[in-house]
Jmol script that loads the backbone (N, CA, C; Angstrom):
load data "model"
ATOM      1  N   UNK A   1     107.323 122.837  24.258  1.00  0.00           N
ATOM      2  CA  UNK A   1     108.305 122.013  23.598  1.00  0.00           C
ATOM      3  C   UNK A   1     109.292 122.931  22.866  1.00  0.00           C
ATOM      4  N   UNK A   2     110.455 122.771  23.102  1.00  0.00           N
ATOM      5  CA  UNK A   2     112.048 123.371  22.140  1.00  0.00           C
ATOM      6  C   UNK A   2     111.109 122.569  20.583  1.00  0.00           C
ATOM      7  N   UNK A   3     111.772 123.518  19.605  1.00  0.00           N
ATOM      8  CA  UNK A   3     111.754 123.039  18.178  1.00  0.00           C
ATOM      9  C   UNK A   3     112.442 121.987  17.912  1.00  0.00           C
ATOM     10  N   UNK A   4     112.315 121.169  17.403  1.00  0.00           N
ATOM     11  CA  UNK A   4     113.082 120.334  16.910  1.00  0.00           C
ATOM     12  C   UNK A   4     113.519 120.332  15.565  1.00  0.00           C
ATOM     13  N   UNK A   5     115.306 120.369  15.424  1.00  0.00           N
ATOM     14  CA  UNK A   5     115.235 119.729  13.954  1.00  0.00           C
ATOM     15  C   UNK A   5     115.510 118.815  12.982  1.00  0.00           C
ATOM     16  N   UNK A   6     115.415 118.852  11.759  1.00  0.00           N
ATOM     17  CA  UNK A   6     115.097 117.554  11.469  1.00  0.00           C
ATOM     18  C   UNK A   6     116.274 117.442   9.954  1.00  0.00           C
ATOM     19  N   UNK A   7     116.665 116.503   9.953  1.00  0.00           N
ATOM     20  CA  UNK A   7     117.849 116.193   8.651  1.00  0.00           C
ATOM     21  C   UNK A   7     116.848 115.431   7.577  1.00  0.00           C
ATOM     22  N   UNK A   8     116.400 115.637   6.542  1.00  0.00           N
ATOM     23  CA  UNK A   8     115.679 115.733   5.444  1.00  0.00           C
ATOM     24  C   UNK A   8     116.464 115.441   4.684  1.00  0.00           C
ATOM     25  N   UNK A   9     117.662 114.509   4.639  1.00  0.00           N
ATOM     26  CA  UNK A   9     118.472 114.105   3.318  1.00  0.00           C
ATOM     27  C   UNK A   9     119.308 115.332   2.695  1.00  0.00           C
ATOM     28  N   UNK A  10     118.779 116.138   1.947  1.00  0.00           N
ATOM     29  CA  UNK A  10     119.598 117.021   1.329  1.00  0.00           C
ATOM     30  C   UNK A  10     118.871 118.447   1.591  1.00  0.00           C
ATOM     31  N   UNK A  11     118.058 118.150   2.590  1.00  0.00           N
ATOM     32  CA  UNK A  11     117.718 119.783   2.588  1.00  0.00           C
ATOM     33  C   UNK A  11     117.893 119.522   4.620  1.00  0.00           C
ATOM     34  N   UNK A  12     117.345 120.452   5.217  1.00  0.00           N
ATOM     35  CA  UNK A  12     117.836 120.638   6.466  1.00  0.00           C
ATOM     36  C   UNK A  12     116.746 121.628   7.162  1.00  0.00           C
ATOM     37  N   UNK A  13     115.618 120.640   8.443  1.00  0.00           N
ATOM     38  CA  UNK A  13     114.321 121.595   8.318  1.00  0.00           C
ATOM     39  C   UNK A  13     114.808 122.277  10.016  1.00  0.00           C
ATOM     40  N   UNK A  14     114.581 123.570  10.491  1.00  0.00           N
ATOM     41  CA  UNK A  14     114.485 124.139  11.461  1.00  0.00           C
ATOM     42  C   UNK A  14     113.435 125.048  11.771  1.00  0.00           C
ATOM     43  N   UNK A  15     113.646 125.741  12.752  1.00  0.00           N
ATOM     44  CA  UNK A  15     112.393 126.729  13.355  1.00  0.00           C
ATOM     45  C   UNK A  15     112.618 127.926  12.874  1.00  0.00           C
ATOM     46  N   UNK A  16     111.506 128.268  12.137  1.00  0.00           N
ATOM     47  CA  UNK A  16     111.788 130.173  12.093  1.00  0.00           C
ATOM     48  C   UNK A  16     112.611 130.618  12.625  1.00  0.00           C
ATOM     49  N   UNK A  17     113.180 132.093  12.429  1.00  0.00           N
ATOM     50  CA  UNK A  17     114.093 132.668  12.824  1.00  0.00           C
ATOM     51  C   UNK A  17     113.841 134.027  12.035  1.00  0.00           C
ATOM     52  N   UNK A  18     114.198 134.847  12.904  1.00  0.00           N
ATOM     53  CA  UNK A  18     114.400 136.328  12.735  1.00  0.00           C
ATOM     54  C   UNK A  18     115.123 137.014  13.966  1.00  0.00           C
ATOM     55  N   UNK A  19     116.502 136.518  13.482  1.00  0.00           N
ATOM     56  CA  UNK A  19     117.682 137.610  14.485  1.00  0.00           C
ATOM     57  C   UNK A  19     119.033 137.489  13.999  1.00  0.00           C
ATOM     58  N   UNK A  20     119.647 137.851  14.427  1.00  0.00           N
ATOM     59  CA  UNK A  20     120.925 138.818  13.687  1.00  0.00           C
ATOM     60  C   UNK A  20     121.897 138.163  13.394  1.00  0.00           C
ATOM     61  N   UNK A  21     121.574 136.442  13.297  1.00  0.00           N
ATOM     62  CA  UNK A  21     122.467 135.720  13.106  1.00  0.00           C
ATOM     63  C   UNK A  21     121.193 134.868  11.302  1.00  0.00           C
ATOM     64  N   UNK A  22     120.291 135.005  11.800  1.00  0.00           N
ATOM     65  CA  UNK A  22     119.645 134.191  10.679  1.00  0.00           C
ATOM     66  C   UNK A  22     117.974 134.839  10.501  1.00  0.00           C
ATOM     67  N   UNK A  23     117.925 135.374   8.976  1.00  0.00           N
ATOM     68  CA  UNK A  23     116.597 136.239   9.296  1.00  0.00           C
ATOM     69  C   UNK A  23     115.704 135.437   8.162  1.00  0.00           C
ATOM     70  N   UNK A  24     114.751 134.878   8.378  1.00  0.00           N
ATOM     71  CA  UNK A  24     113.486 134.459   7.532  1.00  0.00           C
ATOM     72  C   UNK A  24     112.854 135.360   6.570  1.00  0.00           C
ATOM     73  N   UNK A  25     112.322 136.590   7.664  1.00  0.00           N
ATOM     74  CA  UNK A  25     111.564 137.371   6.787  1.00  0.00           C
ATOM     75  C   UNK A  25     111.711 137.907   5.733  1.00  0.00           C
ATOM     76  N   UNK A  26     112.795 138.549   4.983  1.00  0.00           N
ATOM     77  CA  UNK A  26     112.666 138.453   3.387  1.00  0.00           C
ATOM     78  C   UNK A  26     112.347 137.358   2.724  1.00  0.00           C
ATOM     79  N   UNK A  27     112.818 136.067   2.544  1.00  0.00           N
ATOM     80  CA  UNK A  27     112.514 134.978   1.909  1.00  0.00           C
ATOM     81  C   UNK A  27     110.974 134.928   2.356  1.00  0.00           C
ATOM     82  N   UNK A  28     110.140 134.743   3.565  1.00  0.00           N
ATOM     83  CA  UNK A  28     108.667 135.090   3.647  1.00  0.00           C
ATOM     84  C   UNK A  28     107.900 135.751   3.001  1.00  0.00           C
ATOM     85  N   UNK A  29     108.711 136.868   2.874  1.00  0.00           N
ATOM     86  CA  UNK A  29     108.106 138.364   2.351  1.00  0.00           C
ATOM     87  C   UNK A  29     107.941 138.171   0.429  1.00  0.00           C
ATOM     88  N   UNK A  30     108.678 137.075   0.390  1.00  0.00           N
ATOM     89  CA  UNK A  30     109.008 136.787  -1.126  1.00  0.00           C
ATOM     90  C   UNK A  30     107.196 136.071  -1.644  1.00  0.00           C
ATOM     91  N   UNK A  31     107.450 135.639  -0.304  1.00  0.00           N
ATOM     92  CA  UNK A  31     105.956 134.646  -0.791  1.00  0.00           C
ATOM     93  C   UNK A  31     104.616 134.761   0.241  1.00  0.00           C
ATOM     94  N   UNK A  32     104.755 136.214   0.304  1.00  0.00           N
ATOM     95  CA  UNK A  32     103.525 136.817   0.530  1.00  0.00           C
ATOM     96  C   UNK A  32     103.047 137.049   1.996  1.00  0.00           C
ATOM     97  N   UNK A  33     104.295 136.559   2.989  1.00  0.00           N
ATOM     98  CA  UNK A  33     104.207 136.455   4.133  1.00  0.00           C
ATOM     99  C   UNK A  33     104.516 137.734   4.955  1.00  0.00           C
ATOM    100  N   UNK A  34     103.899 138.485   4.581  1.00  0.00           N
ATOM    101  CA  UNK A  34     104.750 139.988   5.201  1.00  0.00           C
ATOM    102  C   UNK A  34     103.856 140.310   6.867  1.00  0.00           C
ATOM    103  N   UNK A  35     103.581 140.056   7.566  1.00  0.00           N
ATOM    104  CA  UNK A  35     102.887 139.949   8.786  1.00  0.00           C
ATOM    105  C   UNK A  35     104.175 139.882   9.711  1.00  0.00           C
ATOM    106  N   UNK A  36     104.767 141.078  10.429  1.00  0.00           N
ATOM    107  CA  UNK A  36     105.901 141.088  10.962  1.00  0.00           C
ATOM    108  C   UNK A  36     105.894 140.498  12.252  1.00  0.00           C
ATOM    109  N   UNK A  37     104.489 140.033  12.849  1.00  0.00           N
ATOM    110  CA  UNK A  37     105.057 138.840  14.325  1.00  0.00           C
ATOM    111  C   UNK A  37     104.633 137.428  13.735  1.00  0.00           C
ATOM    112  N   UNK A  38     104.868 137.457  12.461  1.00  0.00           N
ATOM    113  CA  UNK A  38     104.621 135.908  12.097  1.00  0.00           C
ATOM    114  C   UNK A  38     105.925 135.071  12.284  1.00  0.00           C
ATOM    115  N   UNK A  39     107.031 135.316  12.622  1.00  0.00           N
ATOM    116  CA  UNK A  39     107.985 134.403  12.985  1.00  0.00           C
ATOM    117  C   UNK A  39     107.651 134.365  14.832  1.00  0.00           C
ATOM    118  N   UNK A  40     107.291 135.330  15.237  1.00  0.00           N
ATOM    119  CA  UNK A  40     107.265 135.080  16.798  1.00  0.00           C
ATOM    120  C   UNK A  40     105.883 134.316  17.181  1.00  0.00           C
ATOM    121  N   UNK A  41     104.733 133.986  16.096  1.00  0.00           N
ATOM    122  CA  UNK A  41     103.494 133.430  15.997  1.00  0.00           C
ATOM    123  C   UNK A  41     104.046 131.930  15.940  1.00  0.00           C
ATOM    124  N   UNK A  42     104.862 131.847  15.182  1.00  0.00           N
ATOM    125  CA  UNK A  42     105.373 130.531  14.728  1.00  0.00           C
ATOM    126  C   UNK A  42     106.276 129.983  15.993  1.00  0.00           C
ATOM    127  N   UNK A  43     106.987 130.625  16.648  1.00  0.00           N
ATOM    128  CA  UNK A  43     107.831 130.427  17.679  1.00  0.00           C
ATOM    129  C   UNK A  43     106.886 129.755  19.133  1.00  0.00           C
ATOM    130  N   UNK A  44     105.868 130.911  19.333  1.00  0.00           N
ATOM    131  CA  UNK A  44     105.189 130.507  20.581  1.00  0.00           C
ATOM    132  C   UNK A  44     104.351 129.083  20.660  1.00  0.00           C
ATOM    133  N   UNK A  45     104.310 128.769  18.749  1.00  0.00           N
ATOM    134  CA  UNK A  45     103.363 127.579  18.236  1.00  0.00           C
ATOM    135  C   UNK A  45     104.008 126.385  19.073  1.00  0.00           C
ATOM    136  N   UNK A  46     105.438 126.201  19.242  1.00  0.00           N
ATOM    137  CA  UNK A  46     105.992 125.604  19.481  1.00  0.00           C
ATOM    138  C   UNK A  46     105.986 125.355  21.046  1.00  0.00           C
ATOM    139  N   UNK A  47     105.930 126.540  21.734  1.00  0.00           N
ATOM    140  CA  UNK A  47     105.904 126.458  23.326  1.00  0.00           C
ATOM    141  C   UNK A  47     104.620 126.161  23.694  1.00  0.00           C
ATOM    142  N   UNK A  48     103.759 126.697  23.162  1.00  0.00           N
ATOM    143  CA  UNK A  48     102.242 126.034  23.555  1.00  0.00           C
ATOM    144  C   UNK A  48     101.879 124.707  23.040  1.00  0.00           C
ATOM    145  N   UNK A  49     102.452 124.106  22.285  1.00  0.00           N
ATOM    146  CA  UNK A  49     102.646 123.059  21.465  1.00  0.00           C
ATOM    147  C   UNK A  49     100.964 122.726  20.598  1.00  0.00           C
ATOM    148  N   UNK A  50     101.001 123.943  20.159  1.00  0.00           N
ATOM    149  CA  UNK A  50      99.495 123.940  19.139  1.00  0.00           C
ATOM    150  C   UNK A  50      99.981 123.992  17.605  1.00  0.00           C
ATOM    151  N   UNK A  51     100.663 124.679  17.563  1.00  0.00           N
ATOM    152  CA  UNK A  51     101.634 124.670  16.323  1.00  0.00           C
ATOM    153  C   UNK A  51     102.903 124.271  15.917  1.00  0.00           C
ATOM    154  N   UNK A  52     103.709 123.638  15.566  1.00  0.00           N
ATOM    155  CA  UNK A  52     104.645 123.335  15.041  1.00  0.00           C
ATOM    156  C   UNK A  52     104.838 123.988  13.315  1.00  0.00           C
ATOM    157  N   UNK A  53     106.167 124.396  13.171  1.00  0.00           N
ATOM    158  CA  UNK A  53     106.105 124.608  12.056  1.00  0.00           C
ATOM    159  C   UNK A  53     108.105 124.415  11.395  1.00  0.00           C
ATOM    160  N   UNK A  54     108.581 123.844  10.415  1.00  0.00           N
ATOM    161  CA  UNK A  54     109.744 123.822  10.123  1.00  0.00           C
ATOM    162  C   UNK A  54     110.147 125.064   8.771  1.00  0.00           C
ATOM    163  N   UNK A  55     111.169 125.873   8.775  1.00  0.00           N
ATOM    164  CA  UNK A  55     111.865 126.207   7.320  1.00  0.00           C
ATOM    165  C   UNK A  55     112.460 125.611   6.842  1.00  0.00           C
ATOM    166  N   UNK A  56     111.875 125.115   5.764  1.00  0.00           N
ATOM    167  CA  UNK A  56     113.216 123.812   5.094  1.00  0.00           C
ATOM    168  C   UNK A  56     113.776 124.909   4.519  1.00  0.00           C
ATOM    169  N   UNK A  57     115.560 124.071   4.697  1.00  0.00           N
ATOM    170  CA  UNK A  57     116.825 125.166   3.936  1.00  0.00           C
ATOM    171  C   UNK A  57     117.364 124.539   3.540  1.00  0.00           C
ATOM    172  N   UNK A  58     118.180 125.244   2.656  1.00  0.00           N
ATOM    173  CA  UNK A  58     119.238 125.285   1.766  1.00  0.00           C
ATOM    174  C   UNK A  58     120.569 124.791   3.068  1.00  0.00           C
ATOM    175  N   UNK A  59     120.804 123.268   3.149  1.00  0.00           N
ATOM    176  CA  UNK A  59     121.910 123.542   4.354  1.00  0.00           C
ATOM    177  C   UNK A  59     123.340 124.168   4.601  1.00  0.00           C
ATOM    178  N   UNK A  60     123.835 124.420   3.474  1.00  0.00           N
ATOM    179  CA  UNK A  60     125.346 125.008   3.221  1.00  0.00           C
ATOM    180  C   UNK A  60     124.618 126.476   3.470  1.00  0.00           C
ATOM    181  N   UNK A  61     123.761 127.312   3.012  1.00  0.00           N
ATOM    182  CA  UNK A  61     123.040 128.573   3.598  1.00  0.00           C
ATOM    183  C   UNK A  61     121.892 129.063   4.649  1.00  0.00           C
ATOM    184  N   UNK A  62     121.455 127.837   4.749  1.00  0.00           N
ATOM    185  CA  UNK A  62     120.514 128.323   6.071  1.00  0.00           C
ATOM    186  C   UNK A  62     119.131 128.711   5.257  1.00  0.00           C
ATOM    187  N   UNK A  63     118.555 129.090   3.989  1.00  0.00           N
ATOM    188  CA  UNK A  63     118.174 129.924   3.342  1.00  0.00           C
ATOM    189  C   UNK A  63     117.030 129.246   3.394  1.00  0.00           C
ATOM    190  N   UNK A  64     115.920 129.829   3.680  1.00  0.00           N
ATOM    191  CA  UNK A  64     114.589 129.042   3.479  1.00  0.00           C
ATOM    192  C   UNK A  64     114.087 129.706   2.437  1.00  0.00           C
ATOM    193  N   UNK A  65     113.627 127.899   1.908  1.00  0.00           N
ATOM    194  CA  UNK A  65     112.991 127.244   0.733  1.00  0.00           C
ATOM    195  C   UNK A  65     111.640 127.139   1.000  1.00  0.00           C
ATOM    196  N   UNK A  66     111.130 126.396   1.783  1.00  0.00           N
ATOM    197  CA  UNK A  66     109.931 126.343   2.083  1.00  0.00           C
ATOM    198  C   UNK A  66     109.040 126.105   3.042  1.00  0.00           C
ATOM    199  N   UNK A  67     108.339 126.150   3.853  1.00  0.00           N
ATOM    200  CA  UNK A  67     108.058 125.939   5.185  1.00  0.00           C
ATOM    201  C   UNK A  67     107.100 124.852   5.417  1.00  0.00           C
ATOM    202  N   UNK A  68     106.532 124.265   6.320  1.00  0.00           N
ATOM    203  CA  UNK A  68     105.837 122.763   7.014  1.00  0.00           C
ATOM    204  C   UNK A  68     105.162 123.335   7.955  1.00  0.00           C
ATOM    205  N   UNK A  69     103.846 122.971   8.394  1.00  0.00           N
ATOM    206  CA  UNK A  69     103.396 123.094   9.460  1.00  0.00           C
ATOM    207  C   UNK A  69     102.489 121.883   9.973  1.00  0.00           C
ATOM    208  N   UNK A  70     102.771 122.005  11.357  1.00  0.00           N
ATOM    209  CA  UNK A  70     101.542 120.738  11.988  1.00  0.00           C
ATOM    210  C   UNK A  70     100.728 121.428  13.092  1.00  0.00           C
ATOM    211  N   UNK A  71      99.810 120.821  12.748  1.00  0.00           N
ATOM    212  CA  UNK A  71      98.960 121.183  14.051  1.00  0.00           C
ATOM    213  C   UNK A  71      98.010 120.287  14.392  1.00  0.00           C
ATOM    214  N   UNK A  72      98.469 119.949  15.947  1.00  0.00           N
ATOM    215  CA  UNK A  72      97.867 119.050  16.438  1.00  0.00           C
ATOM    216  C   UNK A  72      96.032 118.966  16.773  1.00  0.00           C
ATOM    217  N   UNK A  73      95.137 117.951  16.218  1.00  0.00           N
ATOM    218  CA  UNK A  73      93.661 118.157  16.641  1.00  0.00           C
ATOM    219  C   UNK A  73      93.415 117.641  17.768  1.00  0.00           C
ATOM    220  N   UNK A  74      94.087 117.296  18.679  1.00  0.00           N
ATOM    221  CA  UNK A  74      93.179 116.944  19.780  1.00  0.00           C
ATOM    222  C   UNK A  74      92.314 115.480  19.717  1.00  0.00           C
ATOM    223  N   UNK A  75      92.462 114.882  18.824  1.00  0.00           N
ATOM    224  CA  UNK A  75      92.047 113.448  18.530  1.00  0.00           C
ATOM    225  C   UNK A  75      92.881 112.946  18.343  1.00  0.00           C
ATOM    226  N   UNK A  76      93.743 112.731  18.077  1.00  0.00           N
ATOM    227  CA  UNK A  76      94.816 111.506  17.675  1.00  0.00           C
ATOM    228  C   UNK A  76      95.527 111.886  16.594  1.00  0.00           C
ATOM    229  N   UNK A  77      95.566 113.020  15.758  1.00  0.00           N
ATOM    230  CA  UNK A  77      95.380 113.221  14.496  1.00  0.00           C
ATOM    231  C   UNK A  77      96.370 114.771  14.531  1.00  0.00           C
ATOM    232  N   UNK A  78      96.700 114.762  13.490  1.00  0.00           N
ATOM    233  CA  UNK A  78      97.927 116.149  13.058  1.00  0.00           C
ATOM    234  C   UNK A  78      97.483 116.633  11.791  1.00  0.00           C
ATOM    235  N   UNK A  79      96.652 117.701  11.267  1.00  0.00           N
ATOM    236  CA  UNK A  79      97.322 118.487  10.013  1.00  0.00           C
ATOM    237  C   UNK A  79      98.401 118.893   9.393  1.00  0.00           C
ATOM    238  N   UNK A  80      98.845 118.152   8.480  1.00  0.00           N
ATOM    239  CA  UNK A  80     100.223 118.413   8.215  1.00  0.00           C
ATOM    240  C   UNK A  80      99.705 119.251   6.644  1.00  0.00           C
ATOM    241  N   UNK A  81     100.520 120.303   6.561  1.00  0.00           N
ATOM    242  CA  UNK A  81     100.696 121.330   5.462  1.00  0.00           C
ATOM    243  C   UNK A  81     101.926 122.285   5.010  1.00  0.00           C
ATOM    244  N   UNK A  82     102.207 122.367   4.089  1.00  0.00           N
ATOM    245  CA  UNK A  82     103.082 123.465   3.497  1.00  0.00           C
ATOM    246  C   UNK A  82     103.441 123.890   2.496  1.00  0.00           C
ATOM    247  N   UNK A  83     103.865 124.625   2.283  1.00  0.00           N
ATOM    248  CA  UNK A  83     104.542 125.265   0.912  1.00  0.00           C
ATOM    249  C   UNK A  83     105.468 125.579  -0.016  1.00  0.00           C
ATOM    250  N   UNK A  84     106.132 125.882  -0.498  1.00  0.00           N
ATOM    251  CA  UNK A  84     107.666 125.820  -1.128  1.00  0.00           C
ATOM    252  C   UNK A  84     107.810 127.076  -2.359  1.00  0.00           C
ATOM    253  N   UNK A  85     108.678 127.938  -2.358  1.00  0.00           N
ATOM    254  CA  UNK A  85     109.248 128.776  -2.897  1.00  0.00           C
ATOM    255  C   UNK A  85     109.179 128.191  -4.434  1.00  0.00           C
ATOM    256  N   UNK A  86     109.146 129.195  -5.777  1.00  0.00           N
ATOM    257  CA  UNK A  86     109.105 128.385  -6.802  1.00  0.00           C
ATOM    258  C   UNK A  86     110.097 127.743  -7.220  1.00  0.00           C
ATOM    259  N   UNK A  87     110.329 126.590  -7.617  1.00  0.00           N
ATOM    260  CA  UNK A  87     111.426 125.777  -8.005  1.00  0.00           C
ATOM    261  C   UNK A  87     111.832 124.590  -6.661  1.00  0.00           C
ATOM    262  N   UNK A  88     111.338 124.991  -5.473  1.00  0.00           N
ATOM    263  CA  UNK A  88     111.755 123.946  -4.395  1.00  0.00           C
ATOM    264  C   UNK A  88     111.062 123.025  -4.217  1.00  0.00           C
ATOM    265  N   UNK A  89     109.586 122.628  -4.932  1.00  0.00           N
ATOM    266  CA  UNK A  89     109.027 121.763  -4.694  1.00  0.00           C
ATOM    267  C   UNK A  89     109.570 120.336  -4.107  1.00  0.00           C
ATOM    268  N   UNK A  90     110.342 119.748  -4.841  1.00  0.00           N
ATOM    269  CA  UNK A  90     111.209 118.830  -4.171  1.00  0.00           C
ATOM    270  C   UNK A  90     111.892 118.881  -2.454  1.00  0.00           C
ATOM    271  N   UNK A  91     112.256 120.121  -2.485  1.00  0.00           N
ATOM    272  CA  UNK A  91     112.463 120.393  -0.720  1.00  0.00           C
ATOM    273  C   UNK A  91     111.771 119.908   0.078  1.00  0.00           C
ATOM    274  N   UNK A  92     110.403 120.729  -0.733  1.00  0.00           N
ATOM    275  CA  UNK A  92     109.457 120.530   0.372  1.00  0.00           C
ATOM    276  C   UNK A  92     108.628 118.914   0.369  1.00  0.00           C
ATOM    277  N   UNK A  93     108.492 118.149  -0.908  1.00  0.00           N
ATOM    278  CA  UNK A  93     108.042 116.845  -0.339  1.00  0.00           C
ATOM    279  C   UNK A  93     109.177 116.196   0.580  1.00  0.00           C
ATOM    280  N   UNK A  94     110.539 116.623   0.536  1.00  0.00           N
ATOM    281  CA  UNK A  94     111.468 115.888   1.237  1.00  0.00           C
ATOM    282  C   UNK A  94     111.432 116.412   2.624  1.00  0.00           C
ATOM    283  N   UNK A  95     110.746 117.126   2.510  1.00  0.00           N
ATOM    284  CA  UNK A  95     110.613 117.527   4.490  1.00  0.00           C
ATOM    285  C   UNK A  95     109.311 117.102   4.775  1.00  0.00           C
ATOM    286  N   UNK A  96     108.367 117.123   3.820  1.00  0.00           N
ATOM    287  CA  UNK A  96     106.950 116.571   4.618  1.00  0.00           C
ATOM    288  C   UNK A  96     107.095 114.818   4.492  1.00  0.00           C
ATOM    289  N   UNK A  97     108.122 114.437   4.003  1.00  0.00           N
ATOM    290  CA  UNK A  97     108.263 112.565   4.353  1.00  0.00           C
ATOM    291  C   UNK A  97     109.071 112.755   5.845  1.00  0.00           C
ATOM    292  N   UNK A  98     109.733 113.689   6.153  1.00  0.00           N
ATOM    293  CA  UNK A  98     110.578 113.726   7.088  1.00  0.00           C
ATOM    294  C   UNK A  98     109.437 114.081   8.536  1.00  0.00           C
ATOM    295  N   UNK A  99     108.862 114.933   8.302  1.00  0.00           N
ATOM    296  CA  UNK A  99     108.023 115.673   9.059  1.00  0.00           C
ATOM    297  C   UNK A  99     106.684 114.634   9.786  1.00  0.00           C
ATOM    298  N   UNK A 100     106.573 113.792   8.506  1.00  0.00           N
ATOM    299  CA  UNK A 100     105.001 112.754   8.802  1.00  0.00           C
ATOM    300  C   UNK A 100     105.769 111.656   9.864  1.00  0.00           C
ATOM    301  N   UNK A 101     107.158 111.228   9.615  1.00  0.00           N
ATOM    302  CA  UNK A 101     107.910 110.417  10.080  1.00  0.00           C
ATOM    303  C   UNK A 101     107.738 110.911  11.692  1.00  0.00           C
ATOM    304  N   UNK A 102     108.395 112.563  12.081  1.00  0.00           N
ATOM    305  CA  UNK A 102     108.125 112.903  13.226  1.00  0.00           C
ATOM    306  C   UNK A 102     106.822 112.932  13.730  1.00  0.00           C
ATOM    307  N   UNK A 103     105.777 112.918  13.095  1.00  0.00           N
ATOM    308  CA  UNK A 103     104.904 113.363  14.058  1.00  0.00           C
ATOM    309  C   UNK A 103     104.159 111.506  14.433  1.00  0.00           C
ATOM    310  N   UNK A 104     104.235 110.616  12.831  1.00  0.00           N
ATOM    311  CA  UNK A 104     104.362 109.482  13.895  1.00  0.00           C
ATOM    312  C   UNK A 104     105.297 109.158  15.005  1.00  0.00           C
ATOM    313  N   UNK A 105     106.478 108.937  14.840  1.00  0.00           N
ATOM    314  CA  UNK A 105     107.326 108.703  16.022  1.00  0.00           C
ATOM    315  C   UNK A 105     107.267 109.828  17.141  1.00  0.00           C
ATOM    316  N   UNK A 106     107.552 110.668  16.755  1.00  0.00           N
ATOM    317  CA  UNK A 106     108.075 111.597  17.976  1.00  0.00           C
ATOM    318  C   UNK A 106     106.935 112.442  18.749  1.00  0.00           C
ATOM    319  N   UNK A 107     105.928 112.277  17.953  1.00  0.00           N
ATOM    320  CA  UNK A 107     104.419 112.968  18.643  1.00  0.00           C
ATOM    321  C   UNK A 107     103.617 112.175  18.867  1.00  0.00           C
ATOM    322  N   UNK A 108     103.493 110.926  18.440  1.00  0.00           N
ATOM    323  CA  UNK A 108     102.838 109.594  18.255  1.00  0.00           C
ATOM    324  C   UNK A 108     101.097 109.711  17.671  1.00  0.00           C
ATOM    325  N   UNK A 109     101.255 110.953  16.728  1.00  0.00           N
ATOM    326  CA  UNK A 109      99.839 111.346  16.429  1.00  0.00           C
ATOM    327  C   UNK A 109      99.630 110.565  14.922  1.00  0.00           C
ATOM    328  N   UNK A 110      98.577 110.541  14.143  1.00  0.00           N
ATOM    329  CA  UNK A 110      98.507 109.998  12.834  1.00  0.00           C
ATOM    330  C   UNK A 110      98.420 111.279  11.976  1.00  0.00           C
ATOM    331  N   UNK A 111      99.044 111.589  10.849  1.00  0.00           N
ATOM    332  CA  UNK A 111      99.238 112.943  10.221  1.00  0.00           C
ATOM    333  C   UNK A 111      98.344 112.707   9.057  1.00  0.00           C
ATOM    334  N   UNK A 112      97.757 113.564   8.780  1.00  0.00           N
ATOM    335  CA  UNK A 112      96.604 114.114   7.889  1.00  0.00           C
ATOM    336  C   UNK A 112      96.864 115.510   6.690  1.00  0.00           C
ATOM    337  N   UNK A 113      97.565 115.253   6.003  1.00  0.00           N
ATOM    338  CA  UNK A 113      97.740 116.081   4.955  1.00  0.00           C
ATOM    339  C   UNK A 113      96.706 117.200   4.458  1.00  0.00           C
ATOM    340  N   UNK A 114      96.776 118.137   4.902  1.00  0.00           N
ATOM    341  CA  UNK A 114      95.158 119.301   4.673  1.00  0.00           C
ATOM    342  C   UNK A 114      96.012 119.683   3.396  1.00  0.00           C
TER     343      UNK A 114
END
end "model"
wireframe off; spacefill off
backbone 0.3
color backbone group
């Protein structure tokens, strides 16, 4: 599956990125994520469709705030989880209402908040 993204009201969720137009990994690196094929871990999540994961941003900058992940169990059912930079908390519940929305509609799974 291509990433999909998703309009979250005032924030704006997309797929990792690390290339020369838009780079994640410092803002990662901010919050402890320093594992340098973890954007291409996150990428393949998507083509094998075991992982899904969004950067919620800042939309006038692109700038990730905080990230989402799902992962599908194989029962009917999605782990939905993520995190948020300090001060973005708000981002990030506004992408995981956005996010639970997709994975009912657009994955047709029931999402489970780990």
């Amino acid at each position: 599956m291509e990433p999909i993204e998703i309009n979250a009201g005032a924030w704006y969720l997309r797929a990792l990125r690390a290339d020369d137009r838009i780079d994640d990994r410092p803002a990662l690196a901010e919050c402890g994520i320093t594992d340098p094929d973890y954007v291409a871990e996150r990428s393949a999540g998507w083509t094998a469709e075991t992982h899904f994961s969004w950067a919620v941003c800042e939309p006038t900058t692109a700038e990730l705030v905080a990230e989402i992940g799902v992962t599908p169990a194989g029962d009917g059912t999605a782990a939905i989880n993520g995190w948020a930079r300090p001060g973005y908390q708000r981002a990030l519940d506004a992408g995981l209402t956005s996010v639970r929305r997709f994975v009912e509609g657009g994955l047709g799974l029931r999402p489970v908040t780990s």
